[in-house]
N, CA, C and O atoms as a GROMACS GRO file, in nm:
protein
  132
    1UNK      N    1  -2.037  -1.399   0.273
    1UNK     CA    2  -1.984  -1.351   0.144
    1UNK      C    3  -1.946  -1.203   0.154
    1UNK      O    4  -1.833  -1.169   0.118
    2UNK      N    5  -2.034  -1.111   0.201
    2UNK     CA    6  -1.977  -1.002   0.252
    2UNK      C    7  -1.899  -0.930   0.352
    2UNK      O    8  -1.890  -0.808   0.370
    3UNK      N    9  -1.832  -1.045   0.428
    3UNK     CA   10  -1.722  -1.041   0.521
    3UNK      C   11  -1.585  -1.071   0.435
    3UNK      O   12  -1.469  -1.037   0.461
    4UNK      N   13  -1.647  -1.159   0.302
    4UNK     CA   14  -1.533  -1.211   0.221
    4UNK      C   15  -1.483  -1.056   0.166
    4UNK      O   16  -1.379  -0.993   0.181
    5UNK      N   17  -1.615  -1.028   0.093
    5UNK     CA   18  -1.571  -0.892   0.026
    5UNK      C   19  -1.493  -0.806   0.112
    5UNK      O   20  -1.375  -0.793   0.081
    6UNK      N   21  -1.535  -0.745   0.214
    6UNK     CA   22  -1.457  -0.676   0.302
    6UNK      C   23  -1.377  -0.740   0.325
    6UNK      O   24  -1.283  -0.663   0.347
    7UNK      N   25  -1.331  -0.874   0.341
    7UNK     CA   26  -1.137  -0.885   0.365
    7UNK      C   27  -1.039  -0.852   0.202
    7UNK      O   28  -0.925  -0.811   0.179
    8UNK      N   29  -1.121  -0.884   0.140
    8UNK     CA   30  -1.058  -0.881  -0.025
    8UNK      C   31  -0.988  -0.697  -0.045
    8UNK      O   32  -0.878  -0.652  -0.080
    9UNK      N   33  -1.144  -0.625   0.007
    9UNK     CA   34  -1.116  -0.473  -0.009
    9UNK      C   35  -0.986  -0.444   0.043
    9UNK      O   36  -0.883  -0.419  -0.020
   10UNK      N   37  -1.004  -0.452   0.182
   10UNK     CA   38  -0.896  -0.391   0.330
   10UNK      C   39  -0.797  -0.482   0.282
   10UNK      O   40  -0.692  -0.451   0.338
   11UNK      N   41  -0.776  -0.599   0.190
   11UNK     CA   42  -0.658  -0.645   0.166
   11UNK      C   43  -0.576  -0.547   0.036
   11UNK      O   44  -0.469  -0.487   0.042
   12UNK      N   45  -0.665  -0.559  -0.067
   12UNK     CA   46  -0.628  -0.477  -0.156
   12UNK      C   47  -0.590  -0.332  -0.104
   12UNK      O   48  -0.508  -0.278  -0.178
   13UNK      N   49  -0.631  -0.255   0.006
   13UNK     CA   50  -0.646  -0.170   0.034
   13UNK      C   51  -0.493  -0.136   0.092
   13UNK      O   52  -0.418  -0.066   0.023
   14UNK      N   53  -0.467  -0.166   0.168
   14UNK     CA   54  -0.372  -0.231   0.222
   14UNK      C   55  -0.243  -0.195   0.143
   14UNK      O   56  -0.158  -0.108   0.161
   15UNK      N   57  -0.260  -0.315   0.026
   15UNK     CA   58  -0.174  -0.367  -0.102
   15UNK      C   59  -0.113  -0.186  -0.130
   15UNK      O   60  -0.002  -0.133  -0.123
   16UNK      N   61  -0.231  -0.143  -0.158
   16UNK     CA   62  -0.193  -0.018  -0.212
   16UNK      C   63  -0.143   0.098  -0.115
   16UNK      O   64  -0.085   0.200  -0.152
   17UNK      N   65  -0.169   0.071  -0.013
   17UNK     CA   66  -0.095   0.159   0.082
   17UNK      C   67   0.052   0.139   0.138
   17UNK      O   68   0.124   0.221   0.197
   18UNK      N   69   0.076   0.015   0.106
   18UNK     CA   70   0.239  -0.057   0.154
   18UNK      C   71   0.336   0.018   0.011
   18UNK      O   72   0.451   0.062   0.009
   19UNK      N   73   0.191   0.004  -0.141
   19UNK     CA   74   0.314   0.014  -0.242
   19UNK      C   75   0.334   0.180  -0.258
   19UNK      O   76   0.426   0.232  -0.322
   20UNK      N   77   0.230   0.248  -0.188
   20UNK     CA   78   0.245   0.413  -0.219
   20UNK      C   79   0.329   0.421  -0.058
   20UNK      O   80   0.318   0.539  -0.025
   21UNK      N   81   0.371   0.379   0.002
   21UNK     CA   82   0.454   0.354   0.144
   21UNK      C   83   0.600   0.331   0.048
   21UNK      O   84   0.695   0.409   0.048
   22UNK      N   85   0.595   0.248  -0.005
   22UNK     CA   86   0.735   0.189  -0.080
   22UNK      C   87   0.769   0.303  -0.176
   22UNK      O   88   0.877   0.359  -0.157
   23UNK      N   89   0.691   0.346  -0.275
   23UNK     CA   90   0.710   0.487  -0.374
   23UNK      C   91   0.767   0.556  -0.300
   23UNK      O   92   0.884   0.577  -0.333
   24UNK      N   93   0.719   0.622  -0.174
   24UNK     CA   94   0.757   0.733  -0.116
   24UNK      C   95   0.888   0.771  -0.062
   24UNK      O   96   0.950   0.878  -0.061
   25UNK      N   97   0.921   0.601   0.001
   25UNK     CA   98   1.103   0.561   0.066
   25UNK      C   99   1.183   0.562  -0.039
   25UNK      O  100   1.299   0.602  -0.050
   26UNK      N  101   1.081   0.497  -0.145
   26UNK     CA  102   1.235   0.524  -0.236
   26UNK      C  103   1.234   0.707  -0.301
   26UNK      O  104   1.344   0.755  -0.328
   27UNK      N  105   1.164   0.754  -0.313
   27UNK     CA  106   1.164   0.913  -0.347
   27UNK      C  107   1.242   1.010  -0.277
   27UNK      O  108   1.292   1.119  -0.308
   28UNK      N  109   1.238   0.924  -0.149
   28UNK     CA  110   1.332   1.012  -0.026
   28UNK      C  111   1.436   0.978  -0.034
   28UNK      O  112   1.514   1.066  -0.068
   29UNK      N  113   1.480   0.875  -0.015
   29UNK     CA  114   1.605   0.792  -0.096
   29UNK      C  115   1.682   0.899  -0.163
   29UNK      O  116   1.778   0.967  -0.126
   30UNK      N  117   1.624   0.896  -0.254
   30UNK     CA  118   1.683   0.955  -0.386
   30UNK      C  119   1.733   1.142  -0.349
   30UNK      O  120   1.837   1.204  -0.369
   31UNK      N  121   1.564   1.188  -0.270
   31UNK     CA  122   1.635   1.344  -0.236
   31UNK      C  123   1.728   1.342  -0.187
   31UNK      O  124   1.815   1.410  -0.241
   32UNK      N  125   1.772   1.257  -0.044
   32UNK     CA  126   1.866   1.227   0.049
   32UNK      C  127   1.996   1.188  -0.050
   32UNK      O  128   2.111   1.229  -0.042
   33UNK      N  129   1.946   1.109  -0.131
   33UNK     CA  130   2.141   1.089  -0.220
   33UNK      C  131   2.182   1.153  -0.222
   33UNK      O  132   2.295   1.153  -0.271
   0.00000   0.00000   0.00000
């Protein structure tokens, strides 16, 4: 159960690092226009 938890975390974890990854390309994006 606590191997579960730790995949749930590092998944979520993850989640949020791809979507502050995605924020950032498009921010540059935009300076670069």
């Amino acid at each position: 159960e606590a191997e579960t938890e730790l995949a749930a975390a590092t998944l979520d974890r993850d989640r949020a690092y791809q979507d502050l990854n995605d924020f950032h390309s498009k921010h540059d994006e935009e300076i670069n226009a």
